[in-house]
C-alpha positions in Angstrom: 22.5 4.7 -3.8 22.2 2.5 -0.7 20.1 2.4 1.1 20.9 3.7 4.1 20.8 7.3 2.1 17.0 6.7 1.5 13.9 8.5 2.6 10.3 6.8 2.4 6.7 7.8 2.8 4.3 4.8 3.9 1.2 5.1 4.3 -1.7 3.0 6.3 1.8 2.3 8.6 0.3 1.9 12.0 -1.2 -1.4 11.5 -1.2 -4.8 8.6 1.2 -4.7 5.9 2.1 -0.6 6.1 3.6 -1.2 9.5 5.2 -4.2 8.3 6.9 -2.2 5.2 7.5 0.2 7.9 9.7 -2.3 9.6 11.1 -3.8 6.8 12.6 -0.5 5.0 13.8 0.9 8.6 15.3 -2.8 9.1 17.2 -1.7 5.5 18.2 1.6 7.0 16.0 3.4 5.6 14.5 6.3 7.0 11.0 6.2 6.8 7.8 9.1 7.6 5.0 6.8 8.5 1.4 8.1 8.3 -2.0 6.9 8.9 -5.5 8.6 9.8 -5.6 6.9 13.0 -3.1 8.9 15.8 -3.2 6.8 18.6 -2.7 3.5 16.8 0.6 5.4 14.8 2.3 6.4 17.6 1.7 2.9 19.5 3.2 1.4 16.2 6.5 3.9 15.7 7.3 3.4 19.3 8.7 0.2 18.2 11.4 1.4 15.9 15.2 3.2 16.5 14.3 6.9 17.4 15.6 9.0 14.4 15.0 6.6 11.8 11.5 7.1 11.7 8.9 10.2 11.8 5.1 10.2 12.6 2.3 11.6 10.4 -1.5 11.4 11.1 -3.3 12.5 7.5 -6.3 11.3 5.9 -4.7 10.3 2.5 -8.3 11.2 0.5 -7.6 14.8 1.7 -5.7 16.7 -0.4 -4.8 19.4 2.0 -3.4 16.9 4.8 -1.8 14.8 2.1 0.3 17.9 0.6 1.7 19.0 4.3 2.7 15.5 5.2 4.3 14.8 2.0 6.1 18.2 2.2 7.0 17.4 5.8 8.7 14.3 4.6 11.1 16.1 2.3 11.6 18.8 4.3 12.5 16.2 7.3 14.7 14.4 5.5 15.9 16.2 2.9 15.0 14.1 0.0 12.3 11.6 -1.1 13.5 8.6 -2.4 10.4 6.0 -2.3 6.7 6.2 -1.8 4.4 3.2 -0.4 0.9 3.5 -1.0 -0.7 1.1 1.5 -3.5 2.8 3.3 -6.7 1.2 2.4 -10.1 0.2 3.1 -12.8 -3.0 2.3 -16.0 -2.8 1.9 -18.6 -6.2 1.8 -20.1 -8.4 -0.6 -23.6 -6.4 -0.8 -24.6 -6.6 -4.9 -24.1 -3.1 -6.9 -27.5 -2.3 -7.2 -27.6 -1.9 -3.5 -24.8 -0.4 -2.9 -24.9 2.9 -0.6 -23.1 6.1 -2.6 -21.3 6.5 0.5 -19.4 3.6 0.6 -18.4 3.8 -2.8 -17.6 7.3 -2.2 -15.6 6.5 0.8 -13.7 2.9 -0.3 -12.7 5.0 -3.8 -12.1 8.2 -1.8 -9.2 6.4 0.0 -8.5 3.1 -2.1 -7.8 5.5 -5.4 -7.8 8.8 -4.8 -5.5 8.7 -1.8 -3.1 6.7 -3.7 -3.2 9.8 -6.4 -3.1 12.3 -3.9 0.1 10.9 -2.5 1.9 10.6 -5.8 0.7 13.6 -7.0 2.2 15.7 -4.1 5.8 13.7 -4.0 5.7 13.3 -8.0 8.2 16.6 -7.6 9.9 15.5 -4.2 11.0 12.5 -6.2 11.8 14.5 -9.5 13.9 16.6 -7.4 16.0 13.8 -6.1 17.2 12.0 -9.5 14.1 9.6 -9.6 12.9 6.6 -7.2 10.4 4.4 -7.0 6.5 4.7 -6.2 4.5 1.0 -4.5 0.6 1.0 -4.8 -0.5 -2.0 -2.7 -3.1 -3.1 -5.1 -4.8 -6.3 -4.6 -6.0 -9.7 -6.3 -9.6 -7.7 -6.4 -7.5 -5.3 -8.7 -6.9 -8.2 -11.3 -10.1 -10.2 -11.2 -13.9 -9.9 -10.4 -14.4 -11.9 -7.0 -12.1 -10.5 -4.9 -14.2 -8.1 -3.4 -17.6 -5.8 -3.7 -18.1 -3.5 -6.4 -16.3 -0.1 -4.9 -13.5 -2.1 -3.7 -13.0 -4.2 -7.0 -13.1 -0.7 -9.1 -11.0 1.0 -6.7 -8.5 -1.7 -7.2 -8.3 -2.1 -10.9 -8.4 2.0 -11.1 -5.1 2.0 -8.7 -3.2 -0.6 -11.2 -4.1 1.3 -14.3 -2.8 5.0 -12.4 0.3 3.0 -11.5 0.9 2.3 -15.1 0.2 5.3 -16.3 2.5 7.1 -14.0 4.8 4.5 -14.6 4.4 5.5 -18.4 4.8 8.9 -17.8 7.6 9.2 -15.5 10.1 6.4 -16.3 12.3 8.3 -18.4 12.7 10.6 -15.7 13.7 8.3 -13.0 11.0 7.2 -11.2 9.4 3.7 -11.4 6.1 2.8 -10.7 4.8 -1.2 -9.4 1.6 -2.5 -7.9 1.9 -5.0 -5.4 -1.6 -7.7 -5.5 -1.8 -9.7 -2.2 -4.0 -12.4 -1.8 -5.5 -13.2 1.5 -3.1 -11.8 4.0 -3.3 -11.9 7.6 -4.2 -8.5 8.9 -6.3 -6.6 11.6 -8.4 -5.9 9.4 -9.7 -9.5 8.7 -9.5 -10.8 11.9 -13.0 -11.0 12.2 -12.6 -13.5 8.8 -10.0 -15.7 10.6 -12.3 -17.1 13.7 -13.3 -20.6 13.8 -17.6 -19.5 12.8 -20.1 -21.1 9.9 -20.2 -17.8 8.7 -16.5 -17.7 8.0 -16.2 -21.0 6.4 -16.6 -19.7 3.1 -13.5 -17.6 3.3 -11.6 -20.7 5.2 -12.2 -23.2 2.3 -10.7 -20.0 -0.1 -7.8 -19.8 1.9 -7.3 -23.6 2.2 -8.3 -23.9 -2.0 -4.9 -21.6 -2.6 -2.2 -23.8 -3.9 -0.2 -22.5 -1.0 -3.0 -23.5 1.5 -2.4 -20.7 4.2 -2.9 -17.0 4.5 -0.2 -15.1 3.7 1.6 -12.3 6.4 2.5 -8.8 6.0 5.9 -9.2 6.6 5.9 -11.6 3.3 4.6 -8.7 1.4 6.9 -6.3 3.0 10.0 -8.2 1.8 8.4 -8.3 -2.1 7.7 -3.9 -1.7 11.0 -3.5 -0.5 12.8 -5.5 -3.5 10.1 -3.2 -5.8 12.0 0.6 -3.6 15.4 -0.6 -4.3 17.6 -0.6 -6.3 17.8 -4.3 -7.0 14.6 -3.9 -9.2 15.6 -0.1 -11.1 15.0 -2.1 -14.7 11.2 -3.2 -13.2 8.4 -0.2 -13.7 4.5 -0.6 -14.7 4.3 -4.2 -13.7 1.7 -5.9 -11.4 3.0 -8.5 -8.9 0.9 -11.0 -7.2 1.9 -12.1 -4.0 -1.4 -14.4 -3.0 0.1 -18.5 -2.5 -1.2 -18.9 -6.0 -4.8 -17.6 -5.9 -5.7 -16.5 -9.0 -4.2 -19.6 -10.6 -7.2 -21.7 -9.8 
């Protein structure tokens, strides 16, 4: 199928890498339902792209009931669902487990894991229903090894790349593929704070600069790798993890 006959869920599209895949798949002629809890900052983002290729969707991904309309919406907009791009996602700090507030775990695993399940639960039959396709959990290198984050955010992480090999397990023989997608440090609004010239960042600086690659990486670099994982191009790839981090966790 090409992919102009294609119809995508992304979620945490109004900012980072989910409004770079956004761009990316639409750029592909794909038709794409972007969603993200934050209204304002989605429709500012879907302004940019061809009317009629995309639609707008404001859910919180760790609620069920918002997660099941907007996923139905999707289908029913479009007719089909083709590929599903887990992006939304949330960090939490370096502050040591035993101090850890239950809220923040709760929260960071409510949307890091359970939002991801939510999603692929609800289009699990959208994507049955039209001859398979593929399913992208953006992971991360916290989801492979120990110091890429705190302790809900590390769990979260390595809980997302066992569900997407599980699913991929499950499903494969049906049609529909499952890959995680690990960036490194990437470029985002959500680490701006991290990027500023301050003492207190300079232990994130030297990281960055430690990377074989020497240089934070951008969303639209991890947009081109999730859109080779929806195609077609990859249909013999399902249940693997790909790192996309200029060579961090080679160290």
């Amino acid at each position: 199928m090409g992919w102009e006959n294609k119809a995508a869920l992304v979620t945490g599209a109004a900012s980072g890498i989910g409004r770079a895949v956004v761009r990316e798949l639409v750029g592909r002629g794909v038709r794409v339902a972007g969603l993200d809890s934050d209204g304002e900052a989605l429709t500012a983002a879907m302004r940019s792209f061809p009317k009629g290729r995309v639609t707008s969707l404001v859910a919180d991904v760790s609620d069920a009931g918002h997660v099941e309309q907007a996923v139905d919406r999707t289908a029913d907009a479009f007719g089909r669902l083709d590929v599903v791009c887990n992006v939304a996602g949330v960090v939490d700090d370096a502050t040591p487990t035993h101090q850890v507030p239950l809220q923040q775990w709760h929260r960071v695993v409510a949307v890091d894991l359970t939002g991801p399940f939510l999603v692929t639960r609800s289009a699990l039959p959208h994507l049955l229903a039209s001859g398979g396709g593929s399913i992208v959990n953006m992971a991360s290198s916290a989801g492979l090894f120990a110091a890429g984050g705190g302790s809900s955010y590390t769990a979260a992480k390595h809980g997302l790349v066992g569900l997407t090999r599980r699913v991929a397990l499950e499903y494969g023989d049906r049609g529909v593929r499952a890959n995680a997608v690990c960036p490194g440090y990437i470029a985002t609004e959500l680490n701006a704070s991290y990027r500023t010239p301050e003492p207190a960042n300079e232990p994130v600086a030297g990281a960055v600069a430690a990377t074989p690659a020497g240089r934070w990486g951008t969303p639209e670099e991890v947009a081109t790798l999730v859109a080779f994982l929806a195609g077609d191009d990859s249909r013999f790839i399902t249940g693997s993890v790909y790192t996309i981090d200029g060579g961090l966790l080679i160290r």
